[in-house]
C-alpha positions as CSV (number, residue, x, y, z in Angstrom):
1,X,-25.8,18.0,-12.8
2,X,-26.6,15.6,-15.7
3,X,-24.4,12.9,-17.3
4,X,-23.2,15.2,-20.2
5,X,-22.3,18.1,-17.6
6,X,-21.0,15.0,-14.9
7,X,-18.7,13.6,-17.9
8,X,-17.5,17.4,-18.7
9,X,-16.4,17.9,-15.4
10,X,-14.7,14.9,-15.2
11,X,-13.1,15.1,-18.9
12,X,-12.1,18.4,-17.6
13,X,-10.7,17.3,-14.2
14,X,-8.4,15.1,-15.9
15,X,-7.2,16.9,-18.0
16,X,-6.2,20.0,-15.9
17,X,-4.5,17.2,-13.5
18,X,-2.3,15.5,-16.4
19,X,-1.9,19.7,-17.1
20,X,-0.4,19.7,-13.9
21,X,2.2,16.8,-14.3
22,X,2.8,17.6,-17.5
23,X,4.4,20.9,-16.3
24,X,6.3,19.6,-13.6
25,X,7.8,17.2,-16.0
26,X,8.9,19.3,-18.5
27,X,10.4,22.2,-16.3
28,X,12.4,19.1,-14.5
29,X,14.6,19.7,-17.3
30,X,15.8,22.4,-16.2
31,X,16.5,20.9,-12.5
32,X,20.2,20.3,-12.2
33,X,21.1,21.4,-8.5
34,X,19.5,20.5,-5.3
35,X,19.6,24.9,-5.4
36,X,17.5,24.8,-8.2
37,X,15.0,21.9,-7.3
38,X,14.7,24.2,-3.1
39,X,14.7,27.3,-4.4
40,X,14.6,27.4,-7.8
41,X,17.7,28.7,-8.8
42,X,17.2,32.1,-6.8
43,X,16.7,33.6,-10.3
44,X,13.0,34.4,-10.4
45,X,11.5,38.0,-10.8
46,X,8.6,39.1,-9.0
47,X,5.6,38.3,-10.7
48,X,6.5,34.4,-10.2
49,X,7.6,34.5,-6.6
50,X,4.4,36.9,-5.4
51,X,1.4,34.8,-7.5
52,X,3.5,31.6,-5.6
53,X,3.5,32.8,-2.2
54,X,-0.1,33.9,-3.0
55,X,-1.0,30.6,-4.3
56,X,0.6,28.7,-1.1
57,X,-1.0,30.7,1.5
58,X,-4.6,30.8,-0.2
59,X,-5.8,27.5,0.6
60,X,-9.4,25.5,0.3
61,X,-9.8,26.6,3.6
62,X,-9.2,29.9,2.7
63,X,-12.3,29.9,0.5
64,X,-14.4,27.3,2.3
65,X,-13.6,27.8,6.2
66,X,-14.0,31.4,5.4
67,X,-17.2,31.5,3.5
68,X,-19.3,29.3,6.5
69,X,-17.2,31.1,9.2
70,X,-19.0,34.6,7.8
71,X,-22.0,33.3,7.1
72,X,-22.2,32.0,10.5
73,X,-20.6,35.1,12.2
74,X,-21.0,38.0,10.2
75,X,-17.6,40.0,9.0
76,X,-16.1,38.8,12.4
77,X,-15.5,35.3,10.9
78,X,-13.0,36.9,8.4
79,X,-10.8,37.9,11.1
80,X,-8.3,35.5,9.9
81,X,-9.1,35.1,6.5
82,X,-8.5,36.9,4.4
83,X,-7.2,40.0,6.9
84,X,-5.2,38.4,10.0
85,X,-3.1,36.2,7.1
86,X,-2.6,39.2,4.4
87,X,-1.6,41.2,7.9
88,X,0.8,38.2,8.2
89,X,2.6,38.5,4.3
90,X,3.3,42.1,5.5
91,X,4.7,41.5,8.5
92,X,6.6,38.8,6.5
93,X,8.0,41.5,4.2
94,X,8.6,43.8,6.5
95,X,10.9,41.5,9.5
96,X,11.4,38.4,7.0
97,X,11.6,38.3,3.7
98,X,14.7,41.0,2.7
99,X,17.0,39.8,6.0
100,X,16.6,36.1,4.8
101,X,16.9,36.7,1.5
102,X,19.9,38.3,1.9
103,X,22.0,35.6,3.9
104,X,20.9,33.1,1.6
105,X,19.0,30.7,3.4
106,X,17.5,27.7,1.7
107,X,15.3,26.7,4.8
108,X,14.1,28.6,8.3
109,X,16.1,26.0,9.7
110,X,19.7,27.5,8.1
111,X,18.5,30.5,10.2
112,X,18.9,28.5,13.5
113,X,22.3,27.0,12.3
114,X,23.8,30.4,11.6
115,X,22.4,32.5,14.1
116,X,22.2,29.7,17.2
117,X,23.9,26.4,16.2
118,X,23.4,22.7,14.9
119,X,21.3,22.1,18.4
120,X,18.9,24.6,17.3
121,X,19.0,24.4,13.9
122,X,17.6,20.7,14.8
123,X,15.0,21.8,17.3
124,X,13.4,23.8,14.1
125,X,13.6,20.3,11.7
126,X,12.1,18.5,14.0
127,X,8.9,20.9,14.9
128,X,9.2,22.1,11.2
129,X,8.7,18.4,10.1
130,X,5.5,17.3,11.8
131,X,3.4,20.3,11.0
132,X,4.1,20.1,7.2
133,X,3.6,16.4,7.1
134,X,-0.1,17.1,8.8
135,X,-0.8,19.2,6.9
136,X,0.4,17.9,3.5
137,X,-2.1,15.3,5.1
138,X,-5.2,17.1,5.3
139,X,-4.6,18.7,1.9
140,X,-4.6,15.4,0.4
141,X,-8.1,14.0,2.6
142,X,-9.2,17.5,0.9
143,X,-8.5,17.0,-2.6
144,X,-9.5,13.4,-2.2
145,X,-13.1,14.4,-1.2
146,X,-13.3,16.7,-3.6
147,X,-12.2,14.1,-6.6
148,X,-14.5,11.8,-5.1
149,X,-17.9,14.2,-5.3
150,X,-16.6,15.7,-8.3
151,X,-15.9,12.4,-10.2
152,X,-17.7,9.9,-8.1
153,X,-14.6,7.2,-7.6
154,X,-14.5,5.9,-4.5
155,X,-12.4,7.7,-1.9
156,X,-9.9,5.4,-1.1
157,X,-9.0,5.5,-4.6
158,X,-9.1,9.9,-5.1
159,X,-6.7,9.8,-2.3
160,X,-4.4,7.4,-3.8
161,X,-4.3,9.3,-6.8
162,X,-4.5,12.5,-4.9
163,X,-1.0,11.6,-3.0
164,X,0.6,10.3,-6.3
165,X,-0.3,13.5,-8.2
166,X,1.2,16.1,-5.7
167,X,4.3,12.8,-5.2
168,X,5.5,13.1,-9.3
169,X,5.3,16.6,-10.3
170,X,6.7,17.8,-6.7
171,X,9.3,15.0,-6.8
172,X,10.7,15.8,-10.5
173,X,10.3,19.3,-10.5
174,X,10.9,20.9,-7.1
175,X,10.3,24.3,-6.3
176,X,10.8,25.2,-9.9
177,X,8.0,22.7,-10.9
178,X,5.8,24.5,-7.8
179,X,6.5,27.9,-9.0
180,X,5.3,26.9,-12.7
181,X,2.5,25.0,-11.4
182,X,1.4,27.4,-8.7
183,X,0.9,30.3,-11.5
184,X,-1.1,28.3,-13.4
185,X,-3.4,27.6,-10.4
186,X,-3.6,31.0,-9.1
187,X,-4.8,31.7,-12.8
188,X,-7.8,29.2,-12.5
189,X,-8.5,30.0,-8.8
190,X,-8.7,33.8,-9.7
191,X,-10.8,33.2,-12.1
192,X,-13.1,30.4,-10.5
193,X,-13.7,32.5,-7.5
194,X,-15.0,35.4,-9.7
195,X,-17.1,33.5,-11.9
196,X,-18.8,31.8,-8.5
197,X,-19.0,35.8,-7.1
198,X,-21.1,36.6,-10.5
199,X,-22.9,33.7,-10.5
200,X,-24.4,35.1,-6.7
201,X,-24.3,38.7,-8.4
202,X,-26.5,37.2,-11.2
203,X,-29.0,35.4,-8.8
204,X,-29.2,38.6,-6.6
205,X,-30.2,40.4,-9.7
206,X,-27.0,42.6,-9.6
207,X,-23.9,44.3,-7.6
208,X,-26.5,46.6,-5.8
209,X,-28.8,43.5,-5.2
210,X,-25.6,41.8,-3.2
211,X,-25.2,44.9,-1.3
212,X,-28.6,45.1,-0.1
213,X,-28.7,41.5,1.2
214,X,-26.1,42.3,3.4
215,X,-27.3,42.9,6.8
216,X,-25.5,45.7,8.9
217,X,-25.5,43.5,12.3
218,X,-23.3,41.7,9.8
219,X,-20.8,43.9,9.6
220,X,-19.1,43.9,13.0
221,X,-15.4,42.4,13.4
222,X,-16.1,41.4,16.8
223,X,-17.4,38.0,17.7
224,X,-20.4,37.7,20.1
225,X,-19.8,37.0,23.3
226,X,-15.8,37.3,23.4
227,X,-13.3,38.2,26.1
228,X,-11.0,41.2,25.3
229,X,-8.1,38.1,25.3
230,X,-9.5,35.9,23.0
231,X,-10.5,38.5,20.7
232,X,-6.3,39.3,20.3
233,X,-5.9,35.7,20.0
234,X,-8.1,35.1,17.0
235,X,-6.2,38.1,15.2
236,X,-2.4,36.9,16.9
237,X,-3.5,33.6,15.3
238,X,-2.6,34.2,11.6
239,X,-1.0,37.2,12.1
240,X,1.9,35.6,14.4
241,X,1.3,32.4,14.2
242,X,2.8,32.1,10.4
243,X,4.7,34.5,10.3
244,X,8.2,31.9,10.3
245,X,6.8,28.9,8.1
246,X,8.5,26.9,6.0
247,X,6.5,26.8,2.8
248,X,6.1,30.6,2.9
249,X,9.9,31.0,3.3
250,X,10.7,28.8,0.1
251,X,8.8,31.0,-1.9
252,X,10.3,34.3,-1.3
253,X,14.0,32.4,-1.2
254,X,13.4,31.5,-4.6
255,X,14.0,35.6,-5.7
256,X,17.0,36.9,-7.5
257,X,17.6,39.3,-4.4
258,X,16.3,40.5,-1.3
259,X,14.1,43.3,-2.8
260,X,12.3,41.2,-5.3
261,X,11.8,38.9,-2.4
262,X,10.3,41.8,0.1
263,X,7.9,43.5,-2.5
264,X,7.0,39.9,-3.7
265,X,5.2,39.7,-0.3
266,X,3.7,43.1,0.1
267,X,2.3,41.8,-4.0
268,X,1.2,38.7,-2.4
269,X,-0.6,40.5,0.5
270,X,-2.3,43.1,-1.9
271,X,-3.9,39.5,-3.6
272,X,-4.8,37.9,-0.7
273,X,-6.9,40.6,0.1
274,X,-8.3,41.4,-2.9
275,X,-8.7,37.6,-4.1
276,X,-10.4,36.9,-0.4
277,X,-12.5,39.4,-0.7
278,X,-15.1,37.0,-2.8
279,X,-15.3,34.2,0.2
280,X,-16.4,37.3,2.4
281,X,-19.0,38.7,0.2
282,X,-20.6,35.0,-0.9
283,X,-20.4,34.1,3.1
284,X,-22.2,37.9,3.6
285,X,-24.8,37.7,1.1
286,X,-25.0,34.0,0.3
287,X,-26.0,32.9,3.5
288,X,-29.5,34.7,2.9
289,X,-30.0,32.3,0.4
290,X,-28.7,28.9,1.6
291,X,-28.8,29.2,5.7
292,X,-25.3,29.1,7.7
293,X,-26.3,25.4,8.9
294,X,-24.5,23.6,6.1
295,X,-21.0,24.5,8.0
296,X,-17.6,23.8,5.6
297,X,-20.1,22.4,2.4
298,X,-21.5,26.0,2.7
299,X,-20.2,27.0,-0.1
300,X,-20.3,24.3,-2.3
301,X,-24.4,24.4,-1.5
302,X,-24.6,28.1,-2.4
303,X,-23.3,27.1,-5.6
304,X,-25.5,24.2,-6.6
305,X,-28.2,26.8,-6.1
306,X,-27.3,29.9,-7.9
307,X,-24.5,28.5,-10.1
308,X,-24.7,27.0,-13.7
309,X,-22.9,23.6,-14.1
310,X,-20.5,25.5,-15.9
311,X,-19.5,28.0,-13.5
312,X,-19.8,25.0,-10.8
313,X,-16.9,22.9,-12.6
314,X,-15.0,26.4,-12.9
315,X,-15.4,26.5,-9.2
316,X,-14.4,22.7,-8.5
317,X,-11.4,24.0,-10.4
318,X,-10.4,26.8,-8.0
319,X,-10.9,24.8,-5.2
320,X,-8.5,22.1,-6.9
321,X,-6.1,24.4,-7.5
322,X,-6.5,26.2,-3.8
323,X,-5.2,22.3,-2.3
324,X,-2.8,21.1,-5.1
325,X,-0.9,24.7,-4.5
326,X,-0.7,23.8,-0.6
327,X,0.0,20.4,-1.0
328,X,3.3,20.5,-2.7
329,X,4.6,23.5,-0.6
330,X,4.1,21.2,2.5
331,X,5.9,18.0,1.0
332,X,8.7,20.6,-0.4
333,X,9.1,21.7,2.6
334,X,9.6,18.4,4.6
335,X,12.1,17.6,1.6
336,X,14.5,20.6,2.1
337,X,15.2,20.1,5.5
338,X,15.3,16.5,5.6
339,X,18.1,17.0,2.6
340,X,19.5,20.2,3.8
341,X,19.5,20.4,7.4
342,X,18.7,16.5,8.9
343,X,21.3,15.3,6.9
344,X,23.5,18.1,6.8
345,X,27.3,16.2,6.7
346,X,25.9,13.8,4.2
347,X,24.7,16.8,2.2
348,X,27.4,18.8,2.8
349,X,30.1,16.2,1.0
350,X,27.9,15.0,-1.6
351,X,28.2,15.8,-5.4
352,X,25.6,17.7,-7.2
353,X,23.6,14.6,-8.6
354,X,23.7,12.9,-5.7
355,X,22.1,15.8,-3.8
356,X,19.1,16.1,-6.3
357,X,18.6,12.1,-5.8
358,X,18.4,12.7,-2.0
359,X,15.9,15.3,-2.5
360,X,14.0,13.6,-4.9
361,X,14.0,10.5,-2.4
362,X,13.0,12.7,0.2
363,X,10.0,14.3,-1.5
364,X,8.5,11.1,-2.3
365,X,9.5,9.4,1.1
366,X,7.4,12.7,2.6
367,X,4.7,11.9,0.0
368,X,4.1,8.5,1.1
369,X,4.1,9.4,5.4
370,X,1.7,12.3,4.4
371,X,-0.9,9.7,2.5
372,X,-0.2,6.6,5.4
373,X,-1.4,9.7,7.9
374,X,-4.1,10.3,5.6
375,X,-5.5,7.0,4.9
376,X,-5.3,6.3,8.4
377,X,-8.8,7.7,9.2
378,X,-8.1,10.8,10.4
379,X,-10.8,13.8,10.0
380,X,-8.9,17.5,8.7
381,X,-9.8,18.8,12.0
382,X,-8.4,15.5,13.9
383,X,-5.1,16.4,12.1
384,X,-5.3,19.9,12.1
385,X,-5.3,19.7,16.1
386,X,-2.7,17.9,16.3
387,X,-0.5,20.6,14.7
388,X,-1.3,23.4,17.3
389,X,0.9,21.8,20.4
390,X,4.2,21.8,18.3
391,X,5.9,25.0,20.0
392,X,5.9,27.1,16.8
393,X,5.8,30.4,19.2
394,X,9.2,29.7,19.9
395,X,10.2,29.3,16.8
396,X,8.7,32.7,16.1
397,X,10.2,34.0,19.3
398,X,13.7,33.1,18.5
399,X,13.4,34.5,14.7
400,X,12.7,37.9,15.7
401,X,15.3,38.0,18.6
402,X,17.4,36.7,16.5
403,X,17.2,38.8,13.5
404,X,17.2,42.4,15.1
405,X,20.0,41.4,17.5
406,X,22.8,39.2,19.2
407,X,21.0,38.8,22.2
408,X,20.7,35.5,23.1
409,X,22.5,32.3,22.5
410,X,21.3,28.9,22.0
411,X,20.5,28.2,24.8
412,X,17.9,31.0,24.9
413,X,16.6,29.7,21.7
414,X,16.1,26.3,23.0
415,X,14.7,27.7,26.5
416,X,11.7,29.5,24.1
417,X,11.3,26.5,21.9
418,X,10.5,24.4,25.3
419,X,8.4,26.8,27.0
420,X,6.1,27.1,23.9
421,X,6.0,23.2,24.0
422,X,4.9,23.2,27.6
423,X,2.6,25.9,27.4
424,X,1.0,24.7,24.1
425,X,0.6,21.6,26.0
426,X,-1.4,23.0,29.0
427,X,-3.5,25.5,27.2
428,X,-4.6,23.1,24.2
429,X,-4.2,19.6,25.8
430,X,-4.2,19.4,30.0
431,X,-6.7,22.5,30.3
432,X,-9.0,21.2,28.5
433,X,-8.9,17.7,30.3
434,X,-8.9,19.1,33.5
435,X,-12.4,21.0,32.4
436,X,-14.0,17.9,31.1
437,X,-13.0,15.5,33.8
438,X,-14.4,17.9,36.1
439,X,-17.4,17.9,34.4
440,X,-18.1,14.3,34.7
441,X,-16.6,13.2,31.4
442,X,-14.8,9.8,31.5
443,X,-11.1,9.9,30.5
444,X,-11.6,7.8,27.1
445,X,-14.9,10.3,25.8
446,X,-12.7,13.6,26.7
447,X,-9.4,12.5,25.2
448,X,-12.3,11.8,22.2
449,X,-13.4,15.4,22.1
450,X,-9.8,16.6,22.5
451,X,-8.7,15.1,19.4
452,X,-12.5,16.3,17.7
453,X,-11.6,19.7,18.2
454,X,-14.5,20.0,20.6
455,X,-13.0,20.1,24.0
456,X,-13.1,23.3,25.9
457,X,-10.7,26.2,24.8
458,X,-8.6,28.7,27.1
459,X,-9.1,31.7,25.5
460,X,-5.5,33.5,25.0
461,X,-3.5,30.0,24.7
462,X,-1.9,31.4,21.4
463,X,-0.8,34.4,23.1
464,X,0.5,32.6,26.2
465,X,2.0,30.7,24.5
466,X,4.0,33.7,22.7
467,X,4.6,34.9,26.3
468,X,6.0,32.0,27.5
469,X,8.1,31.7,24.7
470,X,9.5,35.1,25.2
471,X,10.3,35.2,29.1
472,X,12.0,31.4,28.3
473,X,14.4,33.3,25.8
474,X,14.2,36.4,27.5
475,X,15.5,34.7,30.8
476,X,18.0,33.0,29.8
477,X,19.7,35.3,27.8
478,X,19.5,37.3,30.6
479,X,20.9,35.1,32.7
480,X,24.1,34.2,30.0
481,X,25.1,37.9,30.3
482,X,25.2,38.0,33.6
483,X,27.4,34.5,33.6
484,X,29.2,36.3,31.2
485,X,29.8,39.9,32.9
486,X,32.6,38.6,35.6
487,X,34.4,37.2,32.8
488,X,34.6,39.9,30.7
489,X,35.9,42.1,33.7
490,X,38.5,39.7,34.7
491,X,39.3,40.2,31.0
């Protein structure tokens, strides 16, 4: 790219950021309860509240991780995205969304205080907390790097300004601010991905050009050399795996009722699939033109080479808007249950104002963990990792028991949350240990590869640790009704 098309981009970078925080800044105005800034007033119809769940679950790794996954591994890279997640917003409007909805949650952790108690409803904060954090953290490495190629500032400094941007318009205009931001975002990255899909259409010399590159060995959705269990656990993944997440949860909260909230899934599931279907075809029929060896950049190289600087800074948009859209639903989501659940008595007694300045004050305090995490060295995957042992299968467990019946108290709750912890914690961390210190790996260089994301997986640890999660709450609420039995016959 020359100068003129370097200075576009950047003219145009900065713009569509001070866009951003313009918005959240003007819809602040119309934050006046800690409901409004969580959950946006529960006013919102569906076209808002499906393009915003849309927008938080489509991610840069969505388009990115997707694209060199299929290029690498054919149609069976896709598993997750775009079908095991858009799998995932349908099972979220089927079991979720409406019951949620309609008890009037403001977080996933109100579920745990109503259904199971304060004990619980803590558990959920504190595994909630950690993952969104991380997460919020990787986002920002994200959007730093891609400020830094785009613009060419130093990184240090993109990720300063990265955390500050997502900091001020999240921290003045809550979920409202999100909501108006995250339509405007799914607007650039619907169009960005389909100008990048032409662009390959264009170089292929047309639709039935794409087609023909495609390779029918391509086509398969199972990976080579799989076991029966690990090909469940790639799909169990996303499908299961998110189904009880707070940034999702926000989203659909944030509708007038519990029908808007339900078909504003099965909207957002329809989008996801269609929108995701570009990431499969450019990994399909782009990696005939580029090679599968450039891994995550993948994409970006397939666009340097068929792609006009204009259609490239289109592209650098969508990928801006795929992290800025994540971003603010993770520090959000720290925010509401730090406000609404953490501090529940404070927040219980306060007055309105004094609410909306906790939650402000929370935002930015999440802000500020999420870039010290970030600046801190860390690689995405490093951080990524470290979300995976958190127990978030008993979370799930305890959601879906808890929903459909009364079966189980507590203490089954907390049994499930626990045995997910200790399974997660076998199957992702002392496994893998055991492997490499067994095969003549010293302690420091495996506890290296562990944290690289390159040590040895069990294949199935997702799905034990669903199993565990379920005989822990399964066995104990067993064992409470049988506690319980003599008592209610001396009754």
């Amino acid at each position: 790219m020359g100068a003129i098309n370097s200075g576009l981009m950047a003219a145009l970078i900065v713009g569509y950021v001070a866009l951003q925080l313009g918005v959240g800044l003007w819809v602040s105005r119309r934050v006046k309860t800690d409901t409004d800034y969580f959950v946006a007033g529960r006013r919102l119809g569906l076209v808002p509240v499906a393009l915003s769940v849309f927008a938080t679950w489509f991610g840069a790794e969505t388009i990115l991780s997707s694209s060199a996954e299929i290029a690498s591994g054919g149609l069976a890279g896709g598993r997750a995205e775009p079908f095991g997640y858009a799998i995932c917003l349908v099972a979220m409007a089927l079991f979720i969304a409406g019951a949620f909805r309609a008890k009037g949650y403001v977080t996933l952790a109100d579920f745990f205080r109503d259904r199971f108690g304060r004990i619980a409803e803590l558990a959920c904060v504190w595994l909630t907390i950690p993952v969104s954090i991380i997460w919020a953290a990787a986002q920002l490495i994200a959007l730093s790097v891609l400020m830094h190629t785009a613009l060419g500032v130093p990184e240090g400094a993109t990720l300063l300004a990265a955390a500050l941007l997502v900091m001020t318009y999240t921290a003045f205009g809550g979920l409202l601010g999100d909501i108006a931001t995250d339509i405007i975002q799914s607007i650039v990255l619907v169009v960005g991905l389909i100008v990048a899909l032409g662009a390959l259409i264009a170089h292929l010399d047309g639709v039935d050009g794409l087609f023909a590159s495609i390779e029918p060995a391509q086509l398969t959705l199972v990976g080579e050399g799989e076991t029966w269990l690990g090909r469940l656990d790639i799909w169990a993944v996303p499908i299961l795996g998110s189904l009880v997440t707070q940034e999702a949860i926000s989203r659909f909260l944030s509708a007038r009722d519990a029908q808007v909230a339900q078909r504003a899934c099965f909207t957002a599931a329809g989008l996801y699939l269609a929108v995701g279907a570009a990431p499969v075809l450019l990994g399909l029929a782009g990696v005939h033109i580029v090679g599968a060896e450039e891994g995550d950049n993948f994409l970006l190289a397939l666009m340097r080479e068929t792609a006009s600087p204009i259609v490239f800074i289109l592209f650098t948009g969508a990928l801006l808007s795929a992290i800025l859209s994540t971003a603010d639903s993770n520090i959000l989501s720290v925010s509401s249950l730090v406000s609404v659940n953490l501090v529940a008595k404070f927040h219980a007694r306060a007055s309105e104002r004094m609410k909306l300045i906790l939650a402000r004050a929370a935002t930015i305090a999440a802000s500020l963990i999420a870039y010290a995490i970030a600046a801190g060295g860390a690689s995405i995957r490093d951080l990524i990792t470290l979300t995976s042992v958190l127990g978030q299968a008993g979370l799930l467990v305890a959601v879906l028991f808890g929903l459909r019946s009364q079966f189980g108290s507590e203490r089954a709750a907390l049994a499930g949350v626990a045995a997910a912890v200790v399974a997660n914690l076998w199957t992702l961390a002392l496994w893998p240990m055991q492997q490499m210190l067994s095969d003549g790996e010293s302690i420091s260089a495996a506890v290296g590869l562990l944290l690289a994301g390159e040590a040895p997986a069990l294949d199935g640890s997702f799905l034990l640790s669903v199993l565990a999660a379920l005989i822990g709450y399964v066995a104990v609420g067993l064992w409470e009704q049988r506690r319980a039995a003599p008592t209610a016959q001396g009754g």
